[in-house]
C-alpha positions as YAML, in Angstrom:
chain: A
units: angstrom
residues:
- id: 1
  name: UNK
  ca: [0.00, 0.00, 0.00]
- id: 2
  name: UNK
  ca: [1.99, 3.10, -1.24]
- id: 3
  name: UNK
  ca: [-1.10, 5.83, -0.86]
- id: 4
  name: UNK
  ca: [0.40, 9.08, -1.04]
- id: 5
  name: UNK
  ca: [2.60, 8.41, -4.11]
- id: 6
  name: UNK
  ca: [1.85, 10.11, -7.37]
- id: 7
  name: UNK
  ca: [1.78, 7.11, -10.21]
- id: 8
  name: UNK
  ca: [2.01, 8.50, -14.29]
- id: 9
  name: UNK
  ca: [0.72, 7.38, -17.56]
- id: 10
  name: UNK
  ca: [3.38, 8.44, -20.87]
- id: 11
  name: UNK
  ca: [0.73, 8.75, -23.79]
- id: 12
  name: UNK
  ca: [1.46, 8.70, -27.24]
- id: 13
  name: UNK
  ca: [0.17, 9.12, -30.34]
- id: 14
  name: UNK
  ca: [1.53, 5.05, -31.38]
- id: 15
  name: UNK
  ca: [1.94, 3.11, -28.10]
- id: 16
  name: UNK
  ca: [-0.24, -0.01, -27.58]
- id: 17
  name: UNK
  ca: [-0.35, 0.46, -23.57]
- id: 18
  name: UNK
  ca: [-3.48, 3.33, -23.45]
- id: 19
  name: UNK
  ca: [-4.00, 2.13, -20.06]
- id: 20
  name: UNK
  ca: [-2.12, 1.69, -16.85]
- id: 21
  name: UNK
  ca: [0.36, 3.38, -14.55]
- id: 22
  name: UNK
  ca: [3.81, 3.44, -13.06]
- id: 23
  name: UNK
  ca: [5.55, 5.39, -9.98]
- id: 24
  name: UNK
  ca: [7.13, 8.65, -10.65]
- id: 25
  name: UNK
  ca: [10.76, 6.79, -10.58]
- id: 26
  name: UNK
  ca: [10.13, 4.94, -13.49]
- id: 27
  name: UNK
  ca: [12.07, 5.91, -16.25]
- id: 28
  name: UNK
  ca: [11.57, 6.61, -19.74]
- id: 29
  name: UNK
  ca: [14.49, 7.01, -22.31]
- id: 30
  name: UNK
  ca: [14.40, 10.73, -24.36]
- id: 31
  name: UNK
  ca: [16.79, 11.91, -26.73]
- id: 32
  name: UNK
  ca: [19.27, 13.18, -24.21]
- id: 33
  name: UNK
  ca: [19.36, 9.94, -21.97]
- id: 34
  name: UNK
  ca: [17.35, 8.60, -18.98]
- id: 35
  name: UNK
  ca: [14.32, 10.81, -17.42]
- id: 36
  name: UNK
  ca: [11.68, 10.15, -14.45]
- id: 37
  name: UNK
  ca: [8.57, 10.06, -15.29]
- id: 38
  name: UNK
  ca: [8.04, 12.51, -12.40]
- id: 39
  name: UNK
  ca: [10.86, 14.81, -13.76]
- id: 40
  name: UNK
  ca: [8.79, 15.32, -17.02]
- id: 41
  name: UNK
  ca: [6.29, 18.56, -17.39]
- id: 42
  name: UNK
  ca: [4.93, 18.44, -20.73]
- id: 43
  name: UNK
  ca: [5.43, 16.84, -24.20]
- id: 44
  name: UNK
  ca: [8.71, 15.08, -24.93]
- id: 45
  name: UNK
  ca: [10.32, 12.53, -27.53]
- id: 46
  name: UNK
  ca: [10.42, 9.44, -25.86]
- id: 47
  name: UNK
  ca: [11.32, 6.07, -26.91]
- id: 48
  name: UNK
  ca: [8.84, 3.10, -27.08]
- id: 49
  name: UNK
  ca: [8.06, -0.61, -28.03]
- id: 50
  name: UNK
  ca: [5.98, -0.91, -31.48]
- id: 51
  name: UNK
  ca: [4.26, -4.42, -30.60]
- id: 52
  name: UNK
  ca: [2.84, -4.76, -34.14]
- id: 53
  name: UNK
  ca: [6.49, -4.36, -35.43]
- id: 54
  name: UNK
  ca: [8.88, -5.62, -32.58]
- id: 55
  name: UNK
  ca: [10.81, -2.20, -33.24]
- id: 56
  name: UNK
  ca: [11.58, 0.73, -31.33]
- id: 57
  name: UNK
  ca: [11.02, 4.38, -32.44]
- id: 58
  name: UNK
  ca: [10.29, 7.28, -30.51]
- id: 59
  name: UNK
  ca: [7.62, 9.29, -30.48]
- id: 60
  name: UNK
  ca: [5.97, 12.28, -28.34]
- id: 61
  name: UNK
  ca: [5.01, 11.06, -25.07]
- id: 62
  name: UNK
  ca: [2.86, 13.34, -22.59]
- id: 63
  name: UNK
  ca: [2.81, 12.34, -18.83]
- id: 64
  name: UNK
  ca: [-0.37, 12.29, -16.85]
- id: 65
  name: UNK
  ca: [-0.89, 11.88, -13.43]
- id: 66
  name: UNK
  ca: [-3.75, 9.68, -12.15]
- id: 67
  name: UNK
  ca: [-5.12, 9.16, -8.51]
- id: 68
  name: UNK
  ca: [-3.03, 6.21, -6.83]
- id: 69
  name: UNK
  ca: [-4.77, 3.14, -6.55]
- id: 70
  name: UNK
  ca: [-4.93, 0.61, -3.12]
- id: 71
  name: UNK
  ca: [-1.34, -1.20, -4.49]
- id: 72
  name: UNK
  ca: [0.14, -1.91, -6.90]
- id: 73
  name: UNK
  ca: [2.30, -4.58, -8.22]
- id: 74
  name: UNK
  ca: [5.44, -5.46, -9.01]
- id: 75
  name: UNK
  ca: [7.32, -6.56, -13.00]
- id: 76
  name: UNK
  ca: [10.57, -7.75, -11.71]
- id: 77
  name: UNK
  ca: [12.93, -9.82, -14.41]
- id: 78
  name: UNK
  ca: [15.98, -10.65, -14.78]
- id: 79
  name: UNK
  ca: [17.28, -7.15, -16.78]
- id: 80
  name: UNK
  ca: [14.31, -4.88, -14.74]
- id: 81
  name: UNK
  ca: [12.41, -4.00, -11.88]
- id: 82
  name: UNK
  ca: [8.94, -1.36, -11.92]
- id: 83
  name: UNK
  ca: [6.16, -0.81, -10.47]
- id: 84
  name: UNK
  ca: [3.26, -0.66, -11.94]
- id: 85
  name: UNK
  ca: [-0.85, -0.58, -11.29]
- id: 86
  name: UNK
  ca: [-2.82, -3.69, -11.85]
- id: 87
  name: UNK
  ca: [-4.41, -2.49, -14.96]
- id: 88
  name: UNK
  ca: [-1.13, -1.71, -16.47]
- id: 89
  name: UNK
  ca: [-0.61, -3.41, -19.64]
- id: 90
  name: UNK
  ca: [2.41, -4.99, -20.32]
- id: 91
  name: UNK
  ca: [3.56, -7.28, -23.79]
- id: 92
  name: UNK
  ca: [4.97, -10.41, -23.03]
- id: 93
  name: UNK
  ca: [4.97, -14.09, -24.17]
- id: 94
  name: UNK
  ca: [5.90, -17.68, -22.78]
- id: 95
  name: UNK
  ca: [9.30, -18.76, -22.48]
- id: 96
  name: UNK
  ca: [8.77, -21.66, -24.54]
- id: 97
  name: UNK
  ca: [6.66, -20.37, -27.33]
- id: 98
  name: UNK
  ca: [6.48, -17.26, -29.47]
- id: 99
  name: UNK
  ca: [2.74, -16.22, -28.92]
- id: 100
  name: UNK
  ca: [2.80, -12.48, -28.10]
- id: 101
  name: UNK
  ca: [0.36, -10.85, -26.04]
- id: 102
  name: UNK
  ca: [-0.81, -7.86, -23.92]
- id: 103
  name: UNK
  ca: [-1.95, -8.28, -20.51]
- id: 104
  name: UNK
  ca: [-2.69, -5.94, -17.60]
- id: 105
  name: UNK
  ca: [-0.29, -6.41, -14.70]
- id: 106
  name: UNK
  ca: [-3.37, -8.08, -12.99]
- id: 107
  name: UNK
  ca: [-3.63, -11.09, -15.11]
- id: 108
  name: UNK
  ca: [0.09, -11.56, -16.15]
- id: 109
  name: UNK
  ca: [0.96, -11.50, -12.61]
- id: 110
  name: UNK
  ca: [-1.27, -15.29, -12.46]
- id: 111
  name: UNK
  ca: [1.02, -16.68, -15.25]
- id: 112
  name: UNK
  ca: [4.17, -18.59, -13.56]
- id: 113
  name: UNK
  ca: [6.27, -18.25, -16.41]
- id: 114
  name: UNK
  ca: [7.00, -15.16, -18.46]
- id: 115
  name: UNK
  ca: [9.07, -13.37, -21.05]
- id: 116
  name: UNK
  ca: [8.97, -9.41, -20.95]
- id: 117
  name: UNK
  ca: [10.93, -7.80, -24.56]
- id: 118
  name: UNK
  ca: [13.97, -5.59, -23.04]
- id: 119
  name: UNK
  ca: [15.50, -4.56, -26.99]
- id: 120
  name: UNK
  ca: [14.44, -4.73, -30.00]
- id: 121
  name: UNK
  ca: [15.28, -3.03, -33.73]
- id: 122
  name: UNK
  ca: [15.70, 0.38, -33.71]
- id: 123
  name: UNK
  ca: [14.42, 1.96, -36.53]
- id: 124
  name: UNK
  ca: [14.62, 5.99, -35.91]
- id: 125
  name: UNK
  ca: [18.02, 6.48, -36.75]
- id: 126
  name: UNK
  ca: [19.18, 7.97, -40.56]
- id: 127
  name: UNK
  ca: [23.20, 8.87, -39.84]
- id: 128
  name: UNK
  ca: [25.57, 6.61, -40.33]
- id: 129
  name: UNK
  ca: [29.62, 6.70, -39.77]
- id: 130
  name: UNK
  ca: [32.61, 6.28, -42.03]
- id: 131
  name: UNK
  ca: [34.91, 3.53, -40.88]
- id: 132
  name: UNK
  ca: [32.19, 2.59, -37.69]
- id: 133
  name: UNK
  ca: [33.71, -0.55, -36.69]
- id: 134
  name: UNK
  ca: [37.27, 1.46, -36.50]
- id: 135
  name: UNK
  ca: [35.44, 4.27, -34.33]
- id: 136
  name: UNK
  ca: [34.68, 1.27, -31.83]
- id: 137
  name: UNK
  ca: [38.30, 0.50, -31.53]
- id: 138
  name: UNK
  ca: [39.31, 4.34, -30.84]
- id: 139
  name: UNK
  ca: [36.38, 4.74, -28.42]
- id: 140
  name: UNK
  ca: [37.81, 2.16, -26.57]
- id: 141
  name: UNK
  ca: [41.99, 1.92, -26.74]
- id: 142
  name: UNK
  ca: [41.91, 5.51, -28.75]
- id: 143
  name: UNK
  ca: [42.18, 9.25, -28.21]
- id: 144
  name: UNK
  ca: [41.50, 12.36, -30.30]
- id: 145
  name: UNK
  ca: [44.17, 14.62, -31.20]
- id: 146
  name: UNK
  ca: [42.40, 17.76, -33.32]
- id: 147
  name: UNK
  ca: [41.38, 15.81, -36.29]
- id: 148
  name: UNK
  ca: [43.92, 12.53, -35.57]
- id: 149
  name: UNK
  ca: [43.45, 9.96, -33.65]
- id: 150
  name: UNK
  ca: [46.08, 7.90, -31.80]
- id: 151
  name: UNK
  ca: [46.01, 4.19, -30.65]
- id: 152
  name: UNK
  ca: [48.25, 2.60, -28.42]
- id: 153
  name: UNK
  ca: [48.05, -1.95, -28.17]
- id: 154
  name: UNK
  ca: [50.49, -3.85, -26.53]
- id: 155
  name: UNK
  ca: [48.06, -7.51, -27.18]
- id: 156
  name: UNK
  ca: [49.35, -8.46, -31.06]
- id: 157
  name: UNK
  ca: [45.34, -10.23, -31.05]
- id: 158
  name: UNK
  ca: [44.61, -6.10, -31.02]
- id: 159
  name: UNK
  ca: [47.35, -4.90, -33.18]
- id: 160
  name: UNK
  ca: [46.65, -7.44, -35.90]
- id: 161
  name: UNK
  ca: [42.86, -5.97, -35.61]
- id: 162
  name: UNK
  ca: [43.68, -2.78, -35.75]
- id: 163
  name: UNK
  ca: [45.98, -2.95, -39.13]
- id: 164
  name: UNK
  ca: [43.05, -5.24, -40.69]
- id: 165
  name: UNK
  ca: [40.54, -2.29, -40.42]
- id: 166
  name: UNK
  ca: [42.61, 0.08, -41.37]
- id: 167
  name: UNK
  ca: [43.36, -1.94, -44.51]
- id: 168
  name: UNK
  ca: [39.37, -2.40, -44.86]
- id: 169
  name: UNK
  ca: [38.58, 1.35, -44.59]
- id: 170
  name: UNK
  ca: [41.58, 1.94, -46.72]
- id: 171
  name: UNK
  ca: [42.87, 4.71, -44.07]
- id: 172
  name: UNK
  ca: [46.12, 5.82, -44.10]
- id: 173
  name: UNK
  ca: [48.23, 5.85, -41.25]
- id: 174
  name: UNK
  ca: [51.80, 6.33, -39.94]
- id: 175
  name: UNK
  ca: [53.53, 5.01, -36.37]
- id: 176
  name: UNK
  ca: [55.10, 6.73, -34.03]
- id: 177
  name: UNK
  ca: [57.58, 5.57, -31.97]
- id: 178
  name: UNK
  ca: [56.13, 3.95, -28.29]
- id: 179
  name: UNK
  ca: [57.18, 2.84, -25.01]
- id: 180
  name: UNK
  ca: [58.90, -0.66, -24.84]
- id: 181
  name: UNK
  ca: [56.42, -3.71, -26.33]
- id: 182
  name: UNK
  ca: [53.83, -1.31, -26.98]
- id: 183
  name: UNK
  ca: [53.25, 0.07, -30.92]
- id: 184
  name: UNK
  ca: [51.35, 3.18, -31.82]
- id: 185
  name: UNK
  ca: [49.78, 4.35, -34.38]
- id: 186
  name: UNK
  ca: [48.30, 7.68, -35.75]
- id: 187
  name: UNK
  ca: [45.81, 8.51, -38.71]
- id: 188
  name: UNK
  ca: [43.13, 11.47, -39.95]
- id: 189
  name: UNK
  ca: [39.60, 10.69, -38.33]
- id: 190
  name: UNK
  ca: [36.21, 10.66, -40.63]
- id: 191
  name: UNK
  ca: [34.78, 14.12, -40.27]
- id: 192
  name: UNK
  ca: [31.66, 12.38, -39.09]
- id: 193
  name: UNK
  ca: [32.77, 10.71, -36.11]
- id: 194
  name: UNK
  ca: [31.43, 12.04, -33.02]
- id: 195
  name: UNK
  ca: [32.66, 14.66, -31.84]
- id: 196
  name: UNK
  ca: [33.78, 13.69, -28.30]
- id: 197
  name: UNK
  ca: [35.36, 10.35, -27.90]
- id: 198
  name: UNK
  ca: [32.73, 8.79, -25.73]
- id: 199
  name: UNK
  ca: [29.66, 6.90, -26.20]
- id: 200
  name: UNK
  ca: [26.52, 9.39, -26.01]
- id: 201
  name: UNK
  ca: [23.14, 10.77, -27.59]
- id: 202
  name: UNK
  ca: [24.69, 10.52, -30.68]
- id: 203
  name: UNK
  ca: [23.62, 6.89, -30.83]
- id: 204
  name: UNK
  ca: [20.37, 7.56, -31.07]
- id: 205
  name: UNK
  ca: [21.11, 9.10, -34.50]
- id: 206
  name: UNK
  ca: [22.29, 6.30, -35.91]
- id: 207
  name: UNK
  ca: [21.19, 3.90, -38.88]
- id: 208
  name: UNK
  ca: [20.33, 0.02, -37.52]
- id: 209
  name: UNK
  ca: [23.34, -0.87, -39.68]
- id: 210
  name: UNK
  ca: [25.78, 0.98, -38.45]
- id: 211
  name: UNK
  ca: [24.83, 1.22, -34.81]
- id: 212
  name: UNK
  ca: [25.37, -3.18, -35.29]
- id: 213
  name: UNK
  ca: [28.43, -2.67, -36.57]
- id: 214
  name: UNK
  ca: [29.76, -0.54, -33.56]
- id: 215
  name: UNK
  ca: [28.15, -2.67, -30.81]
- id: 216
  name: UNK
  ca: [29.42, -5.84, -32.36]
- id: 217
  name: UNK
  ca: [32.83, -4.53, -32.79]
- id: 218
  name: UNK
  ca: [33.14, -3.79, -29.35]
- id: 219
  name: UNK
  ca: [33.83, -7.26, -28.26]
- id: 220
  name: UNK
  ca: [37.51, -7.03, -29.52]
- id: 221
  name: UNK
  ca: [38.16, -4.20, -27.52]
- id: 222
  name: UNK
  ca: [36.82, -2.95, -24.40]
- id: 223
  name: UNK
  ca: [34.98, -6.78, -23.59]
- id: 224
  name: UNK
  ca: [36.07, -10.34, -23.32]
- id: 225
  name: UNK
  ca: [34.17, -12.63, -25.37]
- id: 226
  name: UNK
  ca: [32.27, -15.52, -23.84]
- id: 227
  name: UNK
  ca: [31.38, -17.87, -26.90]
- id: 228
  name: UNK
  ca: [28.56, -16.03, -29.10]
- id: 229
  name: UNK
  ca: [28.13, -13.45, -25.97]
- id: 230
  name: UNK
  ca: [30.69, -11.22, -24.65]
- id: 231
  name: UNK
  ca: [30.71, -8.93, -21.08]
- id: 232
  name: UNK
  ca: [31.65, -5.00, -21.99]
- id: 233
  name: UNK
  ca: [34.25, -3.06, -19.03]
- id: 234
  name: UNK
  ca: [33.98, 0.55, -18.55]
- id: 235
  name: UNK
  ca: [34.91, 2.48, -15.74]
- id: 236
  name: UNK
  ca: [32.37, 5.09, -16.33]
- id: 237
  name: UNK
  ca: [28.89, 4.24, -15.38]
- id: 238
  name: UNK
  ca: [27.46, 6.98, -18.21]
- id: 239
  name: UNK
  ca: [29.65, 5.40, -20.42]
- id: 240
  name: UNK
  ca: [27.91, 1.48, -19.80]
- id: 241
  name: UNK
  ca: [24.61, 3.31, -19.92]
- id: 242
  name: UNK
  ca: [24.84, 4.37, -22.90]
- id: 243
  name: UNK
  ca: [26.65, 1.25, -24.71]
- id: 244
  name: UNK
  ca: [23.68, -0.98, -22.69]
- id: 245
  name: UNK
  ca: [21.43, 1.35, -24.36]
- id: 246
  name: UNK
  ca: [23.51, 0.87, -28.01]
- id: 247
  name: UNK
  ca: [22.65, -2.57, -27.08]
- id: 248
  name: UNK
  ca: [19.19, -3.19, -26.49]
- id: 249
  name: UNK
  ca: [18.31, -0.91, -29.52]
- id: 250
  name: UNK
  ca: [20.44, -3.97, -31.35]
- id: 251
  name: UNK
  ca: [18.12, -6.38, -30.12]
- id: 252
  name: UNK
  ca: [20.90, -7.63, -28.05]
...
């Protein structure tokens, strides 16, 4: 029982869920990152699940409050936890077989088994990037130098990467000289790339195809690959927000 606490609706103009509430912490995802629902005053861009497709796209959401009802309940997975009110409806299927539907909270919460989407294909973007699976590399082992970029490896499994997309992109580059067992290397950056080397908003710009190609480079670099999957290392928690978010709009 949680009377007292405000609970929101996001509206839009495409989203299947017309009914149904969450708590004001819930979190949407808008063009510039992460936002509570409660931190949200009028009409804003906000990404969201097309069930008919199995894409995501955004479109303009606009937060209502509604009077908080006796309880509410509880989605918990193994990616997420919400809160939500029992007539919240939520799209999920069976573990063991593909038949998609949407439920309110109330009834999917008598099901013992189920399967909530947490990515999907993201179909918003139109920019793409020259060399994109190079960018990965320097985003991870790389730095910007005006309109350069240097690399540093040590790991020959990295070097021999390295020289194999630069080969691919057909970039030229020259070496500089390096501390002991280390090599470096130095080359002109695409006038496209992002401006600051760091993962960001900038994602959300992105073409399907080439926002795949950086997330999937990324397990040569900043990762260590675990057969087919592979576990991503950043010191910077913005920074892992923002590749999670690179992949989940993968469908990863």
């Amino acid at each position: 029982n949680i009377a007292g606490t405000d609970t929101l609706r996001l509206s839009t103009s495409k989203t299947p869920f017309g009914t149904g509430c969450l708590t004001g912490d819930a979190e949407v995802l808008t063009r510039n990152g992460w936002r509570r629902l409660d931190s949200l005053s009028g009409p804003i861009e906000v990404l969201e699940w097309r069930s008919g497709e199995a894409t995501l796209d955004f479109a303009i959401g606009v937060p209502t409050r509604e009077r908080t009802p006796p309880y509410m309940m509880e989605a918990t997975t193994e990616q997420f936890y919400t809160q939500v009110t029992p007539n919240h409806r939520i799209y999920s299927t069976h573990p063991s077989h593909g038949s998609w539907s949407i439920l309110p909270a109330s009834e999917l919460s008598k099901r013992r088994y189920m399967k909530i989407p947490i990515s999907a294909r993201y179909i918003g973007g139109a920019s793409t990037f020259s060399a994109a699976r190079l960018l990965s590399a320097v985003l991870a082992d790389g730095s910007y130098e005006g309109n350069h970029a240097r690399i540093m490896f040590k790991k020959q499994r990295k070097i021999n990467r390295f020289l194999d997309l630069l080969t691919h992109y057909n970039i030229k580059w020259s070496e500089h000289s390096a501390r002991e067992g280390y090599r470096r290397f130095y080359f002109h950056r695409p006038a496209d790339w992002p401006k600051i080397k760091a993962w960001g908003p900038w994602i959300l710009d992105l073409t399907q195809e080439t926002l795949d190609e950086l997330v999937d480079e990324a397990r040569y670099w900043d990762s260590t690959e675990r057969g087919a999957s592979f576990t991503f290392f950043t010191a910077s928690r913005e920074q892992a927000d923002w590749f999670s978010i690179a992949a989940h709009l993968t469908a990863r």
